[in-house]
C-alpha positions as CSV (number, residue, x, y, z in Angstrom):
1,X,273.1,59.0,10.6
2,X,271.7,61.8,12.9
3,X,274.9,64.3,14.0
4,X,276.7,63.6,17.0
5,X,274.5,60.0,17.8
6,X,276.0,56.7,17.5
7,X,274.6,54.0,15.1
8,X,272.7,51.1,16.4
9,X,275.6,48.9,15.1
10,X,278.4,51.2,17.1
11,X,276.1,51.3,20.5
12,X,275.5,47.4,20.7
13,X,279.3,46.6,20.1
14,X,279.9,49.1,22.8
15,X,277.6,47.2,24.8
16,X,278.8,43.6,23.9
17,X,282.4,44.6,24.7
18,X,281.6,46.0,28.2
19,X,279.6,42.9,29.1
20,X,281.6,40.9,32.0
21,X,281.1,37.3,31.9
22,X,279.7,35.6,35.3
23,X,282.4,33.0,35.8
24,X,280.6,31.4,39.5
25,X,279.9,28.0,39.0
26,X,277.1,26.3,40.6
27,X,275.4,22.6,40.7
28,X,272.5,22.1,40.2
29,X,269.9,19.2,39.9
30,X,269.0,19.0,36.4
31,X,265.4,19.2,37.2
32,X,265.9,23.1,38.3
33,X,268.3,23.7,35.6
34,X,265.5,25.4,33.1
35,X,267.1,28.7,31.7
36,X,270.2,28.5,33.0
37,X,273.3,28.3,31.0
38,X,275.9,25.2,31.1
39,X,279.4,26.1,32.8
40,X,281.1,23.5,31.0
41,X,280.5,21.0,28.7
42,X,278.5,17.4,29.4
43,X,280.2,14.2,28.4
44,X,278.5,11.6,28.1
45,X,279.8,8.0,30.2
46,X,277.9,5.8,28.1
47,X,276.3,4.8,24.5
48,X,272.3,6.1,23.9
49,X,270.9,3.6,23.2
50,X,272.5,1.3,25.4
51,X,272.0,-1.6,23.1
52,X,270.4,-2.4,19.7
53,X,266.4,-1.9,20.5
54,X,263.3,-1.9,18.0
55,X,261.9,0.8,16.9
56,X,258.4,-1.0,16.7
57,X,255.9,-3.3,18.0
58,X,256.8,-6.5,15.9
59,X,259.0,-9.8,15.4
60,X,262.5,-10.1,15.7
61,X,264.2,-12.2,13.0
62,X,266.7,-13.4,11.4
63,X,266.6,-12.2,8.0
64,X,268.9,-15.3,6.4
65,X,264.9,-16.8,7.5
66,X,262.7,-14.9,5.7
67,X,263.5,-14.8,2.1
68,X,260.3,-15.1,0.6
69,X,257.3,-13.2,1.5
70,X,254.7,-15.6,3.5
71,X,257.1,-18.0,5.5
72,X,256.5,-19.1,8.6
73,X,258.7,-19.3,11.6
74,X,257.4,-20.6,15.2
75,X,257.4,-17.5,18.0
76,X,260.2,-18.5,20.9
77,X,260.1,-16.0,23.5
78,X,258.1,-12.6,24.0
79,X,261.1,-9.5,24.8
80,X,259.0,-6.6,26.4
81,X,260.9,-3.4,27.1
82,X,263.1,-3.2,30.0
83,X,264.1,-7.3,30.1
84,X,266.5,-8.5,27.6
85,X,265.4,-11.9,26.0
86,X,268.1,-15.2,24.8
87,X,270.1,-15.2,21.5
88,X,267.3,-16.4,18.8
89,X,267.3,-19.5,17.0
90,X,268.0,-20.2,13.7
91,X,263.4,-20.7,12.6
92,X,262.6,-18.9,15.5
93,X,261.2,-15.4,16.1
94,X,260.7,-13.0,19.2
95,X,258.0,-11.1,19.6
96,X,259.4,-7.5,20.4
97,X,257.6,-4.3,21.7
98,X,259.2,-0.9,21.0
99,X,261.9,0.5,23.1
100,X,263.2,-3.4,23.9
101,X,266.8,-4.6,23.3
102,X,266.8,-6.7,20.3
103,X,268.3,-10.1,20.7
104,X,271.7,-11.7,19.7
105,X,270.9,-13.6,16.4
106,X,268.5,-10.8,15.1
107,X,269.1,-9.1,12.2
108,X,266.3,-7.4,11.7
109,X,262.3,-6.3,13.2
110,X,259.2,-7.1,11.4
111,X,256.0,-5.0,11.9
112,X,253.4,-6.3,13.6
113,X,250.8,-5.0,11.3
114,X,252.9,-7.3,8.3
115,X,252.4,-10.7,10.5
116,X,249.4,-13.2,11.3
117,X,250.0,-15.2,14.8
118,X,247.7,-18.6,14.7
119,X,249.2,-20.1,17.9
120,X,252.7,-20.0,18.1
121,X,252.9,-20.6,14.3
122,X,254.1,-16.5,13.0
123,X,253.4,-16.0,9.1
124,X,255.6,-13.2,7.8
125,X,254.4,-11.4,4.7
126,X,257.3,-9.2,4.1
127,X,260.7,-10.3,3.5
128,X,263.1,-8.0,5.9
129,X,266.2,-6.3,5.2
130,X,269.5,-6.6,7.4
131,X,268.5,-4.0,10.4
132,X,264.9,-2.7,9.8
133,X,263.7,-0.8,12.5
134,X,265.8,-1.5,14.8
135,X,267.6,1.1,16.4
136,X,272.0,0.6,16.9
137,X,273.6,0.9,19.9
138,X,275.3,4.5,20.3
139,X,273.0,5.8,17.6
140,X,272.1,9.1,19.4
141,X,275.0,9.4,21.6
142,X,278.5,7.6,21.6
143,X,280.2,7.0,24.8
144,X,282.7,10.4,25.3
145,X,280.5,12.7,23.4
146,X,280.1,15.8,24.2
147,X,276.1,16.1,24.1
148,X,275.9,19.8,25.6
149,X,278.5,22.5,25.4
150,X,279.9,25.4,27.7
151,X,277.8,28.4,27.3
152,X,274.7,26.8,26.2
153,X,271.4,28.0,26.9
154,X,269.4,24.7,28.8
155,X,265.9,24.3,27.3
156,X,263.6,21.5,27.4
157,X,265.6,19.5,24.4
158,X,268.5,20.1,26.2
159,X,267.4,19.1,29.9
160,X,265.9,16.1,27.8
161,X,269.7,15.0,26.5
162,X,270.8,15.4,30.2
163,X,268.3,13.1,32.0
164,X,269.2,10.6,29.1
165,X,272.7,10.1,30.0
166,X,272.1,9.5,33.6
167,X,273.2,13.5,34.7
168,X,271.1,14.0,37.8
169,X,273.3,17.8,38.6
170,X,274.6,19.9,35.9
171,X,277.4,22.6,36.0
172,X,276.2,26.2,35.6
173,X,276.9,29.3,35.5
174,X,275.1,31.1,38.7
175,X,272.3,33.6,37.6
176,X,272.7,37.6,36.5
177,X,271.8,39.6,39.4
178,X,270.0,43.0,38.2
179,X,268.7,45.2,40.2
180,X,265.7,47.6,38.2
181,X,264.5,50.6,39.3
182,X,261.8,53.5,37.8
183,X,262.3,57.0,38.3
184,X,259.3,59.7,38.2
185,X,257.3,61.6,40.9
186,X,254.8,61.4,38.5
187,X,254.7,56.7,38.6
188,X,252.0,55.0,40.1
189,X,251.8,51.4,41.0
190,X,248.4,49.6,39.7
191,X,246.0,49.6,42.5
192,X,246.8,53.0,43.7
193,X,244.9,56.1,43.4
194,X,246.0,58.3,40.6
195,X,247.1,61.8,41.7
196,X,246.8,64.8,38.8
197,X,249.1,64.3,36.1
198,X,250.1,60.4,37.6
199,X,250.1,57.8,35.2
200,X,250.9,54.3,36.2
201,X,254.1,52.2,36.1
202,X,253.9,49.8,33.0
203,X,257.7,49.5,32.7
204,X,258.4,48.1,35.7
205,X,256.3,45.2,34.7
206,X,257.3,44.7,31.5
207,X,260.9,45.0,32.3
208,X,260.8,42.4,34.9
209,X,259.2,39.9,32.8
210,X,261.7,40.5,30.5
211,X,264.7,40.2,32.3
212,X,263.2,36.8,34.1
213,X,262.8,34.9,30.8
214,X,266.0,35.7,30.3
215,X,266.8,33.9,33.4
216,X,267.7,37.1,35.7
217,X,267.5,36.8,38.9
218,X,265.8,40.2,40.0
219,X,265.3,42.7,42.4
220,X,262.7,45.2,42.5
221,X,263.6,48.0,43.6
222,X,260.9,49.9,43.2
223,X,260.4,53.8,42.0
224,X,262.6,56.3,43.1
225,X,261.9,60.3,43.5
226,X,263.0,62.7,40.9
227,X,265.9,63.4,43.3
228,X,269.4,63.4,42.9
229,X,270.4,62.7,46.9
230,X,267.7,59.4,46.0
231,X,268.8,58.5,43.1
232,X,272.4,58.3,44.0
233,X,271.4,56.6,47.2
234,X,269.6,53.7,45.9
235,X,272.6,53.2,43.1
236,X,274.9,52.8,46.0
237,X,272.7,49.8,47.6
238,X,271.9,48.6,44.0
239,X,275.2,48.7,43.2
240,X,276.0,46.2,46.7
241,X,274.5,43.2,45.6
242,X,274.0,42.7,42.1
243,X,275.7,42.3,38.0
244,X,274.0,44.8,36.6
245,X,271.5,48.0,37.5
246,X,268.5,48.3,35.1
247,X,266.6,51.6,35.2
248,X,263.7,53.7,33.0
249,X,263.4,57.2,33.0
250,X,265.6,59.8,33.8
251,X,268.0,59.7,31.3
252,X,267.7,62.8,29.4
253,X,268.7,65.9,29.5
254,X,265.8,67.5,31.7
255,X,266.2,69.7,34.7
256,X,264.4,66.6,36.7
257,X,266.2,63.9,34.9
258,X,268.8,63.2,37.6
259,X,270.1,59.8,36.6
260,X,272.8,61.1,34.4
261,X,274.7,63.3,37.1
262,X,274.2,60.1,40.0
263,X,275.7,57.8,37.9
264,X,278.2,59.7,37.2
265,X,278.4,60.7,41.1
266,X,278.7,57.3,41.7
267,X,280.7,55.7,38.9
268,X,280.8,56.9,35.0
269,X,278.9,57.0,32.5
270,X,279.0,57.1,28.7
271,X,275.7,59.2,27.8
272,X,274.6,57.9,24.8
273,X,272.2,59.3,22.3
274,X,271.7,57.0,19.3
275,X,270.5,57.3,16.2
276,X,267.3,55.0,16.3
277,X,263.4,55.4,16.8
278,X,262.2,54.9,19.4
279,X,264.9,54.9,22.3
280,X,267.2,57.8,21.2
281,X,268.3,58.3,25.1
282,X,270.0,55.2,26.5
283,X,272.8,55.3,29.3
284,X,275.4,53.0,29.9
285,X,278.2,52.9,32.9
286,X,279.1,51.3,35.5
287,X,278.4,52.1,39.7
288,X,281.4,51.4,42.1
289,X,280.2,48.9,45.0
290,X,281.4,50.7,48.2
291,X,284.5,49.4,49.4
292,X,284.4,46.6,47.2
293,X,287.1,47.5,44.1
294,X,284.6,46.4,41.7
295,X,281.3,48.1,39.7
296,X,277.9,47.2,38.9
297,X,277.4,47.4,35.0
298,X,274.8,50.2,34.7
299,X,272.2,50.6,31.9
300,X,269.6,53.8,31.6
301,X,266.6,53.2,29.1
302,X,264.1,55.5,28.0
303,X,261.0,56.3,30.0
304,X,258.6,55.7,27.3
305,X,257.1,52.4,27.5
306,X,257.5,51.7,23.7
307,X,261.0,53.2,23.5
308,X,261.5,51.0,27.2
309,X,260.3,47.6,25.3
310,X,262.3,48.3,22.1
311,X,265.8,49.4,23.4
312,X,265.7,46.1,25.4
313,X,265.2,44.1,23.0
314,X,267.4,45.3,20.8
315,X,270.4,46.9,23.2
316,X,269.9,45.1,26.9
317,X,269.2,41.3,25.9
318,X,272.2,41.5,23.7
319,X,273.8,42.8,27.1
320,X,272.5,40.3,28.8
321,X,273.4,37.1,26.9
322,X,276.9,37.8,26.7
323,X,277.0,38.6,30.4
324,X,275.7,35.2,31.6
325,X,278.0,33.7,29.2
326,X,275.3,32.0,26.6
327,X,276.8,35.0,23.8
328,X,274.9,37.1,21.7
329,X,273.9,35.8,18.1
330,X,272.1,38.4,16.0
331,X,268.6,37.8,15.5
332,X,267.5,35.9,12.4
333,X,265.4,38.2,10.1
334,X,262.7,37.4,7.4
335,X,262.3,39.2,4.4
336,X,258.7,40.3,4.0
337,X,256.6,42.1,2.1
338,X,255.7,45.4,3.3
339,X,251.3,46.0,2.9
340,X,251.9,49.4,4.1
341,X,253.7,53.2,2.6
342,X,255.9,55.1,5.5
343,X,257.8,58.0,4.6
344,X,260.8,57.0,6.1
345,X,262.8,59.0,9.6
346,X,266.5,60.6,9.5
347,X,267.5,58.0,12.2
348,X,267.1,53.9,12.0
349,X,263.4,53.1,12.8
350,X,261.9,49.8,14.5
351,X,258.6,50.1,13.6
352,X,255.6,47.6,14.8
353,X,253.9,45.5,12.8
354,X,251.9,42.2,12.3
355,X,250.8,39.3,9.8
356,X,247.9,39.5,8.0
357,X,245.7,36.7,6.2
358,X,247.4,37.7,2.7
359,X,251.2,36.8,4.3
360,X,252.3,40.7,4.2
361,X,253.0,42.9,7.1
362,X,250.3,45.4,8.4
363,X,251.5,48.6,10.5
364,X,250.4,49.6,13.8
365,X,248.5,52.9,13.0
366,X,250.2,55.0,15.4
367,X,254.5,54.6,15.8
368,X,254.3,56.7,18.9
369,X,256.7,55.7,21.8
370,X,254.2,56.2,24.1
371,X,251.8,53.6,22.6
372,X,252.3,50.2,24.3
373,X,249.6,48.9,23.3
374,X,251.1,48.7,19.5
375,X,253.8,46.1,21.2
376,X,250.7,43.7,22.4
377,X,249.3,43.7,19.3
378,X,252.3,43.3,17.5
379,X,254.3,40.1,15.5
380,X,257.3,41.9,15.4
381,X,259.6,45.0,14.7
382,X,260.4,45.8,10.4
383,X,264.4,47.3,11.1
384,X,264.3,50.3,8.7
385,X,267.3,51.9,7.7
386,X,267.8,55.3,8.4
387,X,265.8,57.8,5.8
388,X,264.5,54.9,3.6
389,X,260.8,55.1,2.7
390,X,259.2,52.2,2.4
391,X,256.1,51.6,-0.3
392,X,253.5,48.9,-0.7
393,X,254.3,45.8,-2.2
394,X,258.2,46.5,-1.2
395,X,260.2,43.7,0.8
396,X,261.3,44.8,4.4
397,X,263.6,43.4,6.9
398,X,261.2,41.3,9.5
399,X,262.1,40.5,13.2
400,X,259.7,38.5,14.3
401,X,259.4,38.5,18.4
402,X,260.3,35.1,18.3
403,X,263.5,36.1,17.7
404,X,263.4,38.8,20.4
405,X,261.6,37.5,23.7
């Protein structure tokens, strides 16, 4: 490891340990509740399925009825879903379409396509065992289960379970407030004129994104001079209203990086330098809210956009996770064969790559920080130890963006 830097591993259990849990509670309808992550668990009042249903369009029988492979039994009643039809005779049959309860007496459901109808006279050319596609009550859920837990992160799947035990609100915890901010004289927003030596704001955007699919609420708070009286001032209102103050820029050790000496102005800070490429520069502290007794957690990235992208994904959604109180689970990685030499770097490397047709992993040409366009065009990041080279045909460690956004 580089002198005097911290290791990737040391920074992000830093990090995780500095993390405060949101512990505000809110209800919500379940509709809304996308992205959001469940306060407390969800127990379910009743069985899914409700009662024994078929699993296909066909007959309900009673197997004791069909021992023999093209017997006949006279159809009694027609069961569609949502009605519930009368215990079946002994020689009878229902006919049954999916998703309806299957009736007392029946034993068993025999496909449609495995019957002829002539009248009300059914011949069955299949002899049924005891509950063929039928589906028992309690089979996906059992009343007093526990179908979603504290903590959990509410997807589709999981909005899905919700709706299907009757839960029109669910318990969660509120949404991480972050307030993100860009320092530079030198930003520009798209749309504005480009003064000499101005490039435009592309972290600002990306950031955003970022923290919203996380499910951040977020301020904008725009981009702040290279000024230490500005910088500090828009900590302080920052600071007022929100979990967490997410910046770019400014972090170094420059005459006009000012964000080190505001923060620590306005709260502390442990300056971190840490021994991985790109994103060496990375702050993290907390602001005091003004007459409050309590801080904002405060987190510095790098300027560059690459070194921006990366530290997120691999320091602030960490962060982030275990703040809104989903926890942080390391990434699953892939081991995957490397179509490409590098020489290796002293410090831990995050290099972008991609698939190609042959399964391998192609590099992006140029590993600069300042190249964003290598993260659009990129599957993922290979995690390279520090000072290990890495030749053709060798397996690397792959974390595929999946894993990441």
């Amino acid at each position: 490891m580089s002198k005097g830097m911290l290791s990737y591993d040391e920074a992000l259990a830093r990090l995780l340990a500095g993390a405060v849990v949101i512990d505000e509670v809110e209800m919500i309808a379940t509709q809304d509740a996308a992205g959001r992550v469940l306060a407390r668990n969800l127990v379910s009042a009743f069985d899914v399925p409700p009662l024994d249903n078929t699993s296909m369009d066909g007959y309900a029988v009673r197997c004791a009825d069909v021992t023999v492979a093209g017997g006949q039994l006279q159809v009694a009643q027609r069961i569609a879903a949502g009605s519930v039809g009368h215990t079946l005779a002994p020689g009878t049959a229902a006919r049954i379409f999916t998703g309806a309860p299957v009736p007392a007496g029946a034993d068993a459901v025999v496909m449609q396509e495995l019957c002829a109808l002539d009248g009300s006279t059914l011949t069955i050319n299949h002899v049924p065992h005891d509950g063929e596609w039928i589906r028992r009550r309690g089979e996906d859920i059992a009343v007093g289960q526990a179908v979603l837990v504290a903590g959990q992160k509410l997807g589709a799947a999981e909005l899905g379970v919700a709706a299907s035990i009757g839960a029109a609100q669910l318990p969660v915890l509120r949404r991480l407030r972050v307030a993100l901010f860009s320092t530079g004289d030198e930003l520009a927003m798209p749309g504005e004129a480009l003064k000499p030596g101005g490039i435009y704001n592309s972290n600002r955007y990306t950031l955003k994104v970022l923290l919203e699919g996380l499910g951040c609420a977020v301020t904008d708070m725009g981009i702040v001079p290279d000024q230490l009286d500005a910088t500090r001032a828009v900590l302080r209102e920052a600071a007022a209203g929100h979990d967490l103050i997410l910046t770019s820029g400014g972090v170094s050790v420059g005459e006009e990086d000012h964000v080190k000496p505001a923060v620590e102005a306005e709260g502390e800070l442990a300056m971190w330098k840490i021994a991985i490429k790109p994103g060496k520069p990375l702050a993290f502290g907390a602001i005091r809210k003004v007459g409050a007794g309590e801080t904002a957690a405060f987190i510095g990235l790098p300027g560059n956009p690459v070194s921006s992208f990366v530290t997120f994904l691999m320091l602030v959604r960490p962060f982030v996770l275990q703040a809104q109180g989903a926890g942080f689970k390391p990434p699953r990685t892939l081991q995957v064969r490397a179509d490409f030499d590098w020489k290796g770097d002293p410090r831990r490397e995050f290099l972008r790559v991609r698939w190609n047709d042959a399964d391998g992993l192609e590099l992006f040409p140029n590993q600069s920080s300042g190249v964003l366009t290598s993260c659009a065009w990129a599957d993922g990041l290979v995690d390279n130890p520090a000072g290990m080279p890495i030749a053709v045909g060798e397996m690397v460690r792959f974390l595929p963006f999946s894993e990441l956004l």
